[in-house]
Every structure is written in structure tokens, then in C-alpha cells.
C-alpha positions in Angstrom: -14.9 -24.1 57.4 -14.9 -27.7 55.9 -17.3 -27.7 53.0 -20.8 -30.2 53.7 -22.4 -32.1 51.3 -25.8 -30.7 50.6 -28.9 -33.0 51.5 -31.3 -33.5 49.1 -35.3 -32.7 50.0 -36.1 -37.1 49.6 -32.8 -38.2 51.1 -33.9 -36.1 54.0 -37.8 -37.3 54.2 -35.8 -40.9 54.4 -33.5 -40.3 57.0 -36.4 -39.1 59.0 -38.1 -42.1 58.0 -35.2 -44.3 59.5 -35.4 -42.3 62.5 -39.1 -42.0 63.1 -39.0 -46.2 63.5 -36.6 -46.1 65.9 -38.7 -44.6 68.2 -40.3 -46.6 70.9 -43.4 -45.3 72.0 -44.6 -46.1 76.0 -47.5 -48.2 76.3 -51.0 -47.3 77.5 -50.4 -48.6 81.3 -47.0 -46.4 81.1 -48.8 -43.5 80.0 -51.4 -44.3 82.3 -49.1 -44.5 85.3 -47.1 -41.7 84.1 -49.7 -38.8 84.0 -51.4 -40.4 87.8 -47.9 -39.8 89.4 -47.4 -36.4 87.4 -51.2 -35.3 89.1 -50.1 -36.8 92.5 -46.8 -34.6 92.2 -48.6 -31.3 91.5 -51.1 -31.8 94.4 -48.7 -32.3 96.9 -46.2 -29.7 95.5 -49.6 -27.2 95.6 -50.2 -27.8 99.3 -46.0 -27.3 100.0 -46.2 -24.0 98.2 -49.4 -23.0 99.4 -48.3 -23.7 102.9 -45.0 -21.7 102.1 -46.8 -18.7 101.1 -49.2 -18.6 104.1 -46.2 -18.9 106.1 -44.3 -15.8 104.4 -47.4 -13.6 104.0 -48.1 -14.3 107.8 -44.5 -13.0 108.1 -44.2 -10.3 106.3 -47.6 -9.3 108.2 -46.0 -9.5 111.7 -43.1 -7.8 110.3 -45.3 -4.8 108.7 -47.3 -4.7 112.1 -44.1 -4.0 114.0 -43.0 -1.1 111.7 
């Protein structure tokens, strides 16, 4: 294994530093619009898989009434 230089405790805290303004955080209206299209999302894929499940338990119910 090639040996690694060891990173001292305040070298590291400024590296993070460096790194921590790098990041660009979304705006409100992103965040906004985000989070709306994330609630739209689970309410329709809530009705699909409801509508899926009716659909396999009335299945499974015709099956079971055969048997």
C-alpha cells in the first residue's frame, strides 16, 4: 500500500471550509416548486398503487372463490 500523508485536525476543518462555499444552495421559489411537484407525485403514485391493489385483491378474491 502506498504510504498517505496524515491530515491534521485544522487542515481538515479548512478543507471543509473550502468545500462548504462551493456549495450552491436552491432558492426559495426552487424549493418551493420542488416540494409542490414531489406532493403532486405522491398523490398520483397513491391513487396508481391504490388502484393496483384493489385490482389484485379483487383477483386473488375471484381466484380464492373458484378454489
Amino acid at each position: 500500500m502506498a504510504e498517505q500523508k496524515k491530515t491534521s485536525p485544522a487542515e481538515f476543518l479548512r478543507q471543509v471550509q473550502t468545500e462548504a462555499r462551493k456549495v450552491v444552495w436552491p432558492t426559495r421559489e426552487e424549493t418551493v416548486r420542488t416540494a409542490i411537484f414531489v406532493f403532486i407525485l405522491m398523490l398520483i403514485l397513491s391513487v396508481f398503487f391504490l388502484g393496483v391493489d384493489t385490482l389484485f385483491s379483487a383477483v386473488v378474491r375471484w381466484l380464492l372463490t373458484i378454489a
